[in-house]
N, C-alpha and C positions, 0 to 999 in steps of 0.2 A: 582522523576526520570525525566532528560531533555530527553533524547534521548536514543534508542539502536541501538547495530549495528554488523553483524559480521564482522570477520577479518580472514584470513588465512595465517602464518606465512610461510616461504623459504622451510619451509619443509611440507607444507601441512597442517600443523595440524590449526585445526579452533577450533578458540575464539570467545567467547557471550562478548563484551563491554557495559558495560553498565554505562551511565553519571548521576550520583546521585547528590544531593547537596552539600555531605560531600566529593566526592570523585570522581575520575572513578575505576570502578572495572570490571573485567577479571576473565572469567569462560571455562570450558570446560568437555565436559563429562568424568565423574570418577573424578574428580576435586573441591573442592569447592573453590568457589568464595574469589579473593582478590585485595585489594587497590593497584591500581597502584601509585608508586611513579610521580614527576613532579605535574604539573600542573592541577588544575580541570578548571572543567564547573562552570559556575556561571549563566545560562540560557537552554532556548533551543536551543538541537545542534545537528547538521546533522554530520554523520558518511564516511565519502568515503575513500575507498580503492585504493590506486594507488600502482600498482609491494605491494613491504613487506613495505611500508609506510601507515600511516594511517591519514587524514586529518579530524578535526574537524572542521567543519564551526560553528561558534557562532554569526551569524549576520553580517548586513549590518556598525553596530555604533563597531563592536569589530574584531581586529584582528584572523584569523583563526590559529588555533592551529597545531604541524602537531608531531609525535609518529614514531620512526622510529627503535626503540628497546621498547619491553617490558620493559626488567629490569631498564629502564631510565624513560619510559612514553611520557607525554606530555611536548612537548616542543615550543615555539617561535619558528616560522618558519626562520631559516638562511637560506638565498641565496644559494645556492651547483651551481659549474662551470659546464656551460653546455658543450656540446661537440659540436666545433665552426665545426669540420670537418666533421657532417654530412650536408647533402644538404637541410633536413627541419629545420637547423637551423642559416636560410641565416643572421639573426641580432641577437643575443642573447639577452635576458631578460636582464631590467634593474632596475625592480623593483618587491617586493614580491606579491604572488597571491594575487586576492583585498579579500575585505572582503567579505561577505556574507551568505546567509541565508542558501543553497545549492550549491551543484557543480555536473558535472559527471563525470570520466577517460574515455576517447572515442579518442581514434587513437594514445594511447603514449601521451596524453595532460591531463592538468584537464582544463577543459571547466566551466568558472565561470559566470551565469547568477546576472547583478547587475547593481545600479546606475537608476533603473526603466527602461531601454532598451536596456544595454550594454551587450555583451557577449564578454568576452575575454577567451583568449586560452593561458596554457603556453607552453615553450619552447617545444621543443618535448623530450619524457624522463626524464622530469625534472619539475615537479610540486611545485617547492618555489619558481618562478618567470617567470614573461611576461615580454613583449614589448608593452608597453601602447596603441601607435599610431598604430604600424602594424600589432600586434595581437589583434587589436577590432574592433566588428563591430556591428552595431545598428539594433534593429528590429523594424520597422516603426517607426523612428524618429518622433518624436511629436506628437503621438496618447495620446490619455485619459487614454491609459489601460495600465497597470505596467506588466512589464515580473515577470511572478510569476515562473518558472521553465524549464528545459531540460528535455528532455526523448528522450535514445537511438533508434533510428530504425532500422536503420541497420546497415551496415557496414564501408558507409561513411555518413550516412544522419542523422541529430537531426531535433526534433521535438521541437519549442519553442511554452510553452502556455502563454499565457496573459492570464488577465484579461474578458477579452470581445472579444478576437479573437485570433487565431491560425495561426502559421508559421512554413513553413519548410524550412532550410539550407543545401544543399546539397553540395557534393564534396570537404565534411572535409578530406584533406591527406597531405600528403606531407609536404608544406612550406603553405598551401591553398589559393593559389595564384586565386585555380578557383571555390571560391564559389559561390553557385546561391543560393538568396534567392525569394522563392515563399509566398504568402499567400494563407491558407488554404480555412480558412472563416473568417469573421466577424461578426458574428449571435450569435457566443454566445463564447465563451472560460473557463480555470480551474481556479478558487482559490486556490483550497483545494489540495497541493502540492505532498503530499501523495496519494492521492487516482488515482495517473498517475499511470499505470502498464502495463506492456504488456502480450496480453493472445493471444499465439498461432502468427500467423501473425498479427494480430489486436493490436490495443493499448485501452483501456478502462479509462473514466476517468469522474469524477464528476461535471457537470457544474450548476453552480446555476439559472442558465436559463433554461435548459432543462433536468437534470437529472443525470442519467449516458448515455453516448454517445461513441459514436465508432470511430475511423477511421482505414480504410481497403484499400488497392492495390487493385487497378482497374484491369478488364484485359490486360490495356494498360502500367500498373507499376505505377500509378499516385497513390497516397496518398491522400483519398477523404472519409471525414466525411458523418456516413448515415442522410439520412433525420429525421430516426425516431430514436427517443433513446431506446436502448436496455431496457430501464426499464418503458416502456409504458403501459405494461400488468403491471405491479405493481402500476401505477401512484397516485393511494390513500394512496400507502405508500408515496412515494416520496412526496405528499404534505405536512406528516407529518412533516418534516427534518428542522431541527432548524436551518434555512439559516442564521442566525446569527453566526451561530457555525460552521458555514460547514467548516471553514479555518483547522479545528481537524480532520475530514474524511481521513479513513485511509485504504488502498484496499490490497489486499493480492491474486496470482492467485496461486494455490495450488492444486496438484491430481483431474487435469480435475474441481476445482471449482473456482468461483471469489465469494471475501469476503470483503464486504464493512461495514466499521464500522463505523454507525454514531450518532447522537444525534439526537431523536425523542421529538417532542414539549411534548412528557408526563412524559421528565425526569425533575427531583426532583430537580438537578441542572447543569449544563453546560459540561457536560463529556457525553463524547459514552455512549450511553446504548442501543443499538442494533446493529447486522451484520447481513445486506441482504445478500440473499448467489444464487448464478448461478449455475445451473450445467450442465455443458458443456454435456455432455452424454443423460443428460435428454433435454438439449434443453430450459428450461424452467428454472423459477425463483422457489424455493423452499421454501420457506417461509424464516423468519428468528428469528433469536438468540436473546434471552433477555440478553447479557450481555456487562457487558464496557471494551473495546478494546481499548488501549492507543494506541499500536502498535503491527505493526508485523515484526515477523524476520523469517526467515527460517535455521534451524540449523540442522546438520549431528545428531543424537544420532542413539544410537545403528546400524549404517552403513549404513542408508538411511536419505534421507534428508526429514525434517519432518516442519511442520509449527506450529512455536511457538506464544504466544501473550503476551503482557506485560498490565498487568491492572495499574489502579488508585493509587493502596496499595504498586506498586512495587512488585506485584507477576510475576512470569513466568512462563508458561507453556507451554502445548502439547495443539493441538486445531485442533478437528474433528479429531483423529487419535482411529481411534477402535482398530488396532496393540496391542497399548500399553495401549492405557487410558480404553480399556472397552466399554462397550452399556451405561453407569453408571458415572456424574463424582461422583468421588470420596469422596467428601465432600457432596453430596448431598446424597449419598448412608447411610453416618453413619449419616443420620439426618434420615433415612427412618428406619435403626435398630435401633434409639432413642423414635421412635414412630411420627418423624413428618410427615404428611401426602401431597402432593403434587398434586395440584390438574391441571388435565388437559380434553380436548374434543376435539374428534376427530369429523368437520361436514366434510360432504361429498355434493356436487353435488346432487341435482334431477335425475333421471335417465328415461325419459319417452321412450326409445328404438322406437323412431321415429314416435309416435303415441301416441295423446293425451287422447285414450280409457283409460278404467278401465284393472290393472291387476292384475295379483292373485300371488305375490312372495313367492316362496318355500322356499328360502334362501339367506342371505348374509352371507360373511365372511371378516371378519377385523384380520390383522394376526399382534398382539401386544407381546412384550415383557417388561414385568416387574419383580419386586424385592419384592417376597408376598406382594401382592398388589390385592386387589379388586378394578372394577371394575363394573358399572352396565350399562345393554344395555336398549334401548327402541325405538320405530319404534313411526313414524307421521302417525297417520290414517285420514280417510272420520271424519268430525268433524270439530267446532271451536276448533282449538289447541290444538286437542286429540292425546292424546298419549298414549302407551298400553306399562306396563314394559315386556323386552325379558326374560331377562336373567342377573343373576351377576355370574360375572366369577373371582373367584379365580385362 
């Protein structure tokens, strides 16, 4: 599998795309899944939605694909005539979007990050073609560090990350005659293109210097990276992360949680096999997930919008949805009625209630849910690593 992506057609209804090797194929709920005619992928490919067109980027070295009917698919992107008589489109385009790795749709344009520091914009309404000279503009011309991606902020403002430092473009409208380009910082910036997201007003994102990292609105409206990375209290995990790999790191913000899928130095081989997980309610980092996250999509099923994930195998699923999936997943549950046993521990904290005396506890309670399952409890007493069995609870 290179890529997924949704798509929502003139009448609303949304599509799971998904870019195979043999094919691209198109799903929806009550639906099974089928080969679209045209064109495939033949790499890794980013998915962007402009109006009821659908753009594949396949790299900087391959032309971008572009889908502008199902029952056709993909196709060679042809030039379409812009409309000379609106006022944002004082020169019309005179060549097709460039190539590249990613793009976003932000003000009526596809905004194409490429060429290591260019960013071009097309016509307005019309994503098969720019204006080379006047629809581009460079983010710090001759730095060391390669524009790796766009991410939306608001309503006129993108965010560009580099390599090794951060930029913001403001007063994207119109003809954008009046943009202002700021730098964020240079202390550190993103690789890992996927794992840019936005949660709530804040934007979240993986940096191979520091972690996961933040940037947040000042009270003065200013766009300002914190000093400390959100994932500071985790920091032993974070050393784990196969900075080698990190370019695969893949974030998902989902019902109040952020979902980062990465590669921990203890996998077996080069693919996700963990997701740190945030919970916005709780405040705090909640452990995480032993499993491998290729990607995330968020798809409508059953009438709410739910978060999906695509593994290694080309599986897709539901991901952290109790709704539907259960306390249980479901393949692991008919391995528990097969007889295979699953073994887990819950430690807990010290608890000295602000005083280093000796105390005489009555009771704890741990409130667990299992599938006939045993379980056995045991307390740390006065002793070299004595231990006293509680209790086994069926």
């Amino acid at each position: 599998v290179y890529g997924v992506g949704a798509f929502s057609d003139p009448n609303s209804i949304e599509y799971l795309i998904v870019a195979a090797s043999d094919g691209i194929y198109v799903s929806r709920e009550g639906m099974a899944a089928y080969k679209l005619n045209g064109l495939i992928a033949d790499g890794p490919v980013t998915f962007v939605q402009a109006f009821h067109k659908v753009i594949m980027f396949r790299g900087e070295d391959k032309a971008p694909y572009m889908m502008s009917d199902l029952n056709i698919g993909f196709e060679v992107i042809t030039q379409s005539e812009t409309d000379e008589g609106l006022d944002e489109n004082d020169i019309t385009g005179l060549e097709p979007i460039p190539n590249a790795d990613n793009g976003i749709y932000f003000q009526n344009r596809m905004i194409v990050p490429h060429s290591r520091d260019l960013v071009s914009a097309s016509d307005f309404l019309n994503p098969t073609r720019y204006q080379p000279v006047l629809s581009s503009f460079r983010i710090n011309q001759g730095s060391a560090d390669k524009l790796v991606a766009l991410h939306k902020y608001d309503r006129t403002t993108v965010i560009c990350f580099k390599e090794q430092s951060i930029y913001v473009v403001r007063n994207i409208y119109g003809n954008m005659e009046d943009l202002v380009l700021d730098q964020l910082t240079s202390a550190y910036g993103c690789i890992a293109t996927d794992s840019i997201v936005s949660v709530g007003k804040d934007v979240w994102f993986l940096s191979d210097q520091r972690g996961v990292c933040s940037l947040a609105i000042t009270q003065s409206g200013a766009i300002q990276g914190s000093d400390q990375p959100v994932s500071d209290p985790i920091q032993p995990l974070i050393n784990k992360i196969r900075w080698d790999q990190v370019t695969n790191a893949v974030s998902a913000y989902h019902n109040n949680r952020y979902y980062l899928s990465v590669c921990l130095d203890d996998s077996s081989n080069l693919n996700n096999n963990a997701v740190l997980v945030y919970d916005f309610i709780n405040q705090s980092w909640s452990g995480h997930d032993t499993i491998a996250v290729k990607k995330w999509v968020v798809l409508t099923v059953w009438g709410k919008k739910r978060l999906c994930y695509l593994d290694y195998n080309g599986n897709i699923g539901l991901y952290d949805d109790t709704e539907l999936g259960g306390l249980t997943d479901e393949t692991v549950a008919n391995n528990i009625v097969s007889g295979t046993q699953i073994a887990d521990q819950i430690q807990t904290r010290g608890y000295s209630i602000n005083t280093t005396g000796r105390k005489h506890w009555h009771s704890a309670t741990i409130n667990v849910q299992t599938l006939n399952s045993q379980f056995n409890t045991e307390a740390t007493v006065d002793g070299a690593k004595e231990t006293v069995a509680v209790k086994t609870v069926t």
